[in-house]
C-alpha positions, -999 to 999 in steps of 0.1 A, spaced: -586 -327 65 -568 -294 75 -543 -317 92 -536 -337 59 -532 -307 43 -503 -291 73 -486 -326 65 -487 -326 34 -472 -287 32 -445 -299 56 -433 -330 34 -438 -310 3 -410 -285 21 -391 -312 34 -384 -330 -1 -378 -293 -15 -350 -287 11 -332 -321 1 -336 -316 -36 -323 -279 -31 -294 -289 -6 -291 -321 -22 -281 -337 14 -301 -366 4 -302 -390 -28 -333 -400 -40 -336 -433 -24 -326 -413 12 -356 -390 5 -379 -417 -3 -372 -438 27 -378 -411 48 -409 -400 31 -420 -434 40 -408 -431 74 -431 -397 81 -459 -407 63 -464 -441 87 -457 -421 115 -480 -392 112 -507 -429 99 -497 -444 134 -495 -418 162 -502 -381 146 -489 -347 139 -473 -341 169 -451 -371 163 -440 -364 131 -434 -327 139 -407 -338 158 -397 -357 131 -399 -327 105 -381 -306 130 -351 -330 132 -349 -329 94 -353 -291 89 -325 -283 115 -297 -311 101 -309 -298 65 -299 -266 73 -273 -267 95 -251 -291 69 -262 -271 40 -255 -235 53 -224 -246 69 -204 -267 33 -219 -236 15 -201 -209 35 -169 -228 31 -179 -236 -7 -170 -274 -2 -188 -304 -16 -214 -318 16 -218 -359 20 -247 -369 5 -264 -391 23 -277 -427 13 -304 -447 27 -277 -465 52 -276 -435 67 -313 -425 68 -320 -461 81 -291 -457 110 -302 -427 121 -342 -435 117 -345 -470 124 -348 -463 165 -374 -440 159 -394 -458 134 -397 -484 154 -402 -466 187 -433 -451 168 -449 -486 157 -447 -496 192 -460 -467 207 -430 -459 227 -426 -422 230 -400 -410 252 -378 -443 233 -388 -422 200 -382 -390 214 -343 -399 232 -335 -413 199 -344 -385 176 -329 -363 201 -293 -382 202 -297 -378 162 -298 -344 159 -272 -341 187 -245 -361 168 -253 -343 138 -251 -306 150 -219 -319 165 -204 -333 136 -213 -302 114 -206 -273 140 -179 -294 156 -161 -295 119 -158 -262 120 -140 -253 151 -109 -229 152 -96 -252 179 -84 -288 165 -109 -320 181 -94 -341 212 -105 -373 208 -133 -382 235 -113 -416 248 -80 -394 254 -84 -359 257 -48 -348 257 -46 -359 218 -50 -338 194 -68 -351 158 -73 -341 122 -109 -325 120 -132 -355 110 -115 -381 128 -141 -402 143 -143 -395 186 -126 -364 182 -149 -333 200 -145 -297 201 -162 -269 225 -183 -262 195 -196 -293 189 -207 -303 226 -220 -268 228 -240 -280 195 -249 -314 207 -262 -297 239 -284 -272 217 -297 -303 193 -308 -321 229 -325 -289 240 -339 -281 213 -358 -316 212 -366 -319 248 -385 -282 248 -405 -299 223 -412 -332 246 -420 -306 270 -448 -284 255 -461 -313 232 -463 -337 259 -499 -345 257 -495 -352 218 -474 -381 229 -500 -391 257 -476 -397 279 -492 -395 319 -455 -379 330 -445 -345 343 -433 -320 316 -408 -314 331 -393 -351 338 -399 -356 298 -376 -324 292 -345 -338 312 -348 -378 302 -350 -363 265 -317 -340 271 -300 -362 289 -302 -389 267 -297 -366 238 -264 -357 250 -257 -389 258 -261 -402 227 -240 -381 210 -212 -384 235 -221 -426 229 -216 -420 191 -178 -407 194 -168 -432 219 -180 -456 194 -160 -438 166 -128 -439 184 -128 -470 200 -142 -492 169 -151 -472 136 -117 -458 136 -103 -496 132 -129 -506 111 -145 -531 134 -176 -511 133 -193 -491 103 -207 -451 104 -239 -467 103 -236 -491 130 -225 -464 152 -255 -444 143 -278 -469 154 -260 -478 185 -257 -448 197 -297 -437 192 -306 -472 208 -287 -466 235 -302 -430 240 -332 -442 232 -329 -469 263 -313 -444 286 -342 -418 279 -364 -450 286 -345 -459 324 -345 -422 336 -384 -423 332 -383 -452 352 -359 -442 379 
């Protein structure tokens, strides 16, 4: 019962910060209300805390961020709650931890990329050819600051593989969860602007596409360096 009522505290905060930051619409919110509450039904708190975490960083870094430079944020739509979430969702019906874990760590990667990345002094090199310089917000174009971001996003996901390990029940060393999580974290995100400059950047492939891509992928690698 005390458990229901942490959860329930958490969502209630959750859906406050994405009314008050408006970063979601309403149909964003609800999908990813859905999202928690069958994953904290399915596998626990610990799971979902992950989850919450992922949530409560991007919330904040976006919002913070568009409000110090007094711009209008994206709001963002169930594609992009579905893109980002689908991996893990489904990771979590099949009981597939460190798949859930890589994915949700190559999201918040990507995202604390984009935002911090957008901000840089220095104008983004896109990823497939460094030596060109591109408008901020061109899709595959990185900065220092965003793979400095992307690297704290991964970290910041793997510590929690690494002390919640046991809430996952997954029979591994700690430590091995920490660097197939960050790994494939960083990974991900690095995944996610290749994608953007070889194929979203001619249209052959959609924001949301890339998303999902780029968290399978992380989601798979987090999966072969358990394996290894």
């Amino acid at each position: 019962m005390f458990v229901w009522i942490l959860y329930l505290l958490a969502l209630g905060l959750i859906v406050a910060l994405l009314l008050i930051s408006r970063s979601f619409n309403i149909t964003a919110i609800v999908m990813s209300i859905v999202f928690g509450v069958i994953i904290y039904t399915l596998r626990g708190f610990v799971w979902v805390f992950v989850l919450f975490l992922f949530l409560t960083v991007s919330i904040y870094a976006t919002y913070s961020l568009k409000k110090k430079d007094k711009k209008k944020h994206e709001v963002r739509e169930l594609d992009n709650v579905i893109s980002n979430g689908l991996v893990a969702f489904m990771s979590a019906v099949f009981n597939l931890p460190v798949m859930y874990l890589g994915s949700i760590s190559a999201a918040l990667a990507d995202t604390l990329s984009s935002e911090i990345g957008s901000h840089s002094n220095k104008s983004p090199r896109l990823i497939t050819n460094l030596k060109k310089q591109v408008p901020k917000g061109t899709n595959g174009g990185i900065t220092q600051a965003g793979i400095l971001a992307a690297i704290g996003g991964a970290g910041l996901i793997a510590i929690m593989s690494y002390f919640f390990s046991s809430g996952f029940s997954v029979v591994l060393s700690p430590t091995r969860m920490f660097f197939a999580v960050f790994i494939a974290g960083i990974a991900g995100s690095l995944i996610d602007s290749v994608l953007g400059a070889l194929f979203e950047n001619k249209h052959q492939m959609s924001n949301g596409s890339v998303n999902f891509t780029s968290t399978l992928l992380a989601a798979i690698i987090a999966k072969i360096i358990i394996l290894i």
